[in-house]
N, C-alpha and C positions, 0 to 999 in steps of 0.2 A: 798668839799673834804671829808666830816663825810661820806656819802653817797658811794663818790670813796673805801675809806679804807673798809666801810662793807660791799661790796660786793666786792672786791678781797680778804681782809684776814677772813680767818674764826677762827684764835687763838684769833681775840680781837676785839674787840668791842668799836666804834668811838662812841661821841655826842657832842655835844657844851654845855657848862655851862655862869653863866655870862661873861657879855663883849668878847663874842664870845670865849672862851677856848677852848679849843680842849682838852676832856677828854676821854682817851684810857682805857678798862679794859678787863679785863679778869676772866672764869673762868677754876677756874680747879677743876677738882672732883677729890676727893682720898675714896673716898668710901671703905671700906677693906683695907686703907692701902697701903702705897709705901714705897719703902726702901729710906733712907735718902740722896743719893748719887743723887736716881734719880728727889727726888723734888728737892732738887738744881740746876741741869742741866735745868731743867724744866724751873724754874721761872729766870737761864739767858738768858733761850731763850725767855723767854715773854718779859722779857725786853727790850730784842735786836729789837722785831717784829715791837711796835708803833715809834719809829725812822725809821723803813726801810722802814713802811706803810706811814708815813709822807712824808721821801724823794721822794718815787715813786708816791705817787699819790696829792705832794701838786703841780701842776702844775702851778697855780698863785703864786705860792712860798708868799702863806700869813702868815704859820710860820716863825716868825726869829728864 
């Protein structure tokens, strides 16, 4: 599934950690600066993305 997710999403980044974890991250660069409104919007979409990445590509449905 780590494999599935990183190669369809490209905002985040799958691995396994102990006892097989499924660890989602992301970056984001703010280099120069973003206004406050729009890193907000930003980091609810990164949150929304490892739940939708899960859903669609855990096919063996081995997260509960």
């Amino acid at each position: 599934m780590v494999d599935a997710i990183n190669k369809k999403y490209i905002l985040v980044r799958a691995s396994t950690g102990k006892n097989n974890q499924l660890i989602p991250d992301y970056d984001l660069p703010i280099e120069g600066g973003i206004p406050v409104a729009t890193f907000v919007k930003t980091v609810k979409l990164f949150q929304a993305i490892p739940r939708a990445a899960i859903k669609d590509c855990d096919k063996e449905q081995i997260v509960e």
